[in-house]
N, C-alpha and C positions, 0 to 999 in steps of 0.2 A: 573431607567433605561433610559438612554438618546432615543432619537430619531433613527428609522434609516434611513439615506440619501444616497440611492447609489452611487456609483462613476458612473459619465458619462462612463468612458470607461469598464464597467462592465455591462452595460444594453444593452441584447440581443434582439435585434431586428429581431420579425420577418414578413413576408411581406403576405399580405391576398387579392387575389382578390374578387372584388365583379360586379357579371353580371346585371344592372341596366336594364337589358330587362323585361320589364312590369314593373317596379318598382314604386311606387311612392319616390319623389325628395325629398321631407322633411325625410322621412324616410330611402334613402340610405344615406345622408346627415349628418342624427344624428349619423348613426352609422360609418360610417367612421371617420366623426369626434372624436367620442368617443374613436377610436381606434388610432388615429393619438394622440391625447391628452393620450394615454397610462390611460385612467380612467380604460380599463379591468384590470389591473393589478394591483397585491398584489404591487408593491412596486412604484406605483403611485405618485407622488410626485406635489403639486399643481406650483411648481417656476422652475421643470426643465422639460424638453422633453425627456420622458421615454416612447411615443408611439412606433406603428410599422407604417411601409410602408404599403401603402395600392392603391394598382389598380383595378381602374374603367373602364369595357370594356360594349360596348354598350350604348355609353349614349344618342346617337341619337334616343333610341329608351325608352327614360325613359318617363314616364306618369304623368303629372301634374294634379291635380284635379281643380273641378271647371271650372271657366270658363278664369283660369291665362293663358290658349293658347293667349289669345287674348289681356285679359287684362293687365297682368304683364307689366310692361315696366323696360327691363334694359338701363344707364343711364353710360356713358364715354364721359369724358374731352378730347378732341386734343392738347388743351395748347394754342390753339389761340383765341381770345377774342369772345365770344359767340359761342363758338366751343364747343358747347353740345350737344352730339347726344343720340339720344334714340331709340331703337329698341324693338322689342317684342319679347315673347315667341317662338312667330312660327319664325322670321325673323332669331332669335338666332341662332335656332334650324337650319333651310336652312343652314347658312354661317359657322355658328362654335359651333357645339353641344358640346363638349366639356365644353364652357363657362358657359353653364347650371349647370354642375353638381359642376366645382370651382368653382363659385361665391356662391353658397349653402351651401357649405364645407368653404369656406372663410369668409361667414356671422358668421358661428359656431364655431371660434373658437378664442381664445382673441387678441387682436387690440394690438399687443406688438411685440418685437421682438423673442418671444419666440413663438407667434401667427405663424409668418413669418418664423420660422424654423420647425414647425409643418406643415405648408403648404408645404415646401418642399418637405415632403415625400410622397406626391400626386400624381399618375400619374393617367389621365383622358385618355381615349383612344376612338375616336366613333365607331369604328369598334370593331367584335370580337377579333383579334388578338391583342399581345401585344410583347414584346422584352424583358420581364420581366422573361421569362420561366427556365432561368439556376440559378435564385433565389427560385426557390421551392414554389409560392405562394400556399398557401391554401386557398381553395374557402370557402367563408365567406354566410352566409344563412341568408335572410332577409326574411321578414311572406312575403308570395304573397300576390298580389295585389285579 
C-alpha cells in the first residue's frame, strides 16, 4: 500500500487562539508551534505545511521563568557595520511585546522555507482584542501556570 500524501489544496485549515495571560513562553511556544507544523494531525506530513493558523492575544503579559526578565538578551542587525543592538526581556517587553512571543515560535520551528511559511500563519497580538473573529478561532487550552 503506498504512502498517503495530501494535496496542498485539500488540507483544511483551521485557526485556534491562544490567551498567553499568565502563561509561560516556552510552553505557549511549543504548542503553537506544534500546531502551526500541523504535528496534531492525522495526516501530518514532515516536507509539507499541513498546520493551522494560530493567534496569540496578550502577549505583553506572558510570564518568563527564572531570572531571563533580566538576563535574556535578544540580539538585531541594522546592516550597518557594528550595528548590533541588544536589548532585554523587560526592554522587549516595554517597546514590542509581541517580539517575545515570535522569536520563541520562530526559534521552533525549521530554518527552511517551509519554516518561513509556517510562520506565516502567526498572528501575535499584545492586547486582548484581535481582527481575527469572522474566522471562528477556537480557544486553545494550555496547563496554568
Amino acid at each position: 500500500m503506498p504512502t498517503y500524501i495530501p494535496k496542498t489544496d485539500a488540507i483544511a485549515r483551521k485557526w485556534y487562539v491562544i490567551d498567553a495571560k499568565n502563561q509561560v513562553l516556552g510552553k505557549v511556544a511549543a504548542a503553537a508551534a506544534s500546531i502551526l507544523a500541523g504535528k496534531r494531525k492525522a495526516i501530518y506530513t514532515p516536507f509539507l505545511d499541513t498546520g493551522d493558523h494560530v493567534v496569540v492575544v496578550n502577549a505583553e503579559k506572558i510570564h518568563v521563568s527564572g531570572r531571563k526578565e533580566s538576563n535574556k538578551v535578544y540580539h538585531r542587525v541594522t546592516g550597518y557595520l557594528g550595528g548590533i543592538k541588544a536589548a532585554t526581556v523587560a526592554e522587549v517587553r516595554k517597546k514590542r511585546p509581541e517580539r517575545l512571543v515570535e522569536e520563541a515560535i520562530r526559534g521552533m520551528l525549521p530554518k527552511t522555507k517551509l519554516g518561513r511559511a509556517m510562520f506565516t500563519k502567526l498572528k501575535v497580538y499584545a492586547g486582548e482584542k484581535h481582527p481575527h473573529e469572522a474566522q471562528k478561532p477556537q480557544p486553545l487550552s494550555i496547563g496554568k501556570k
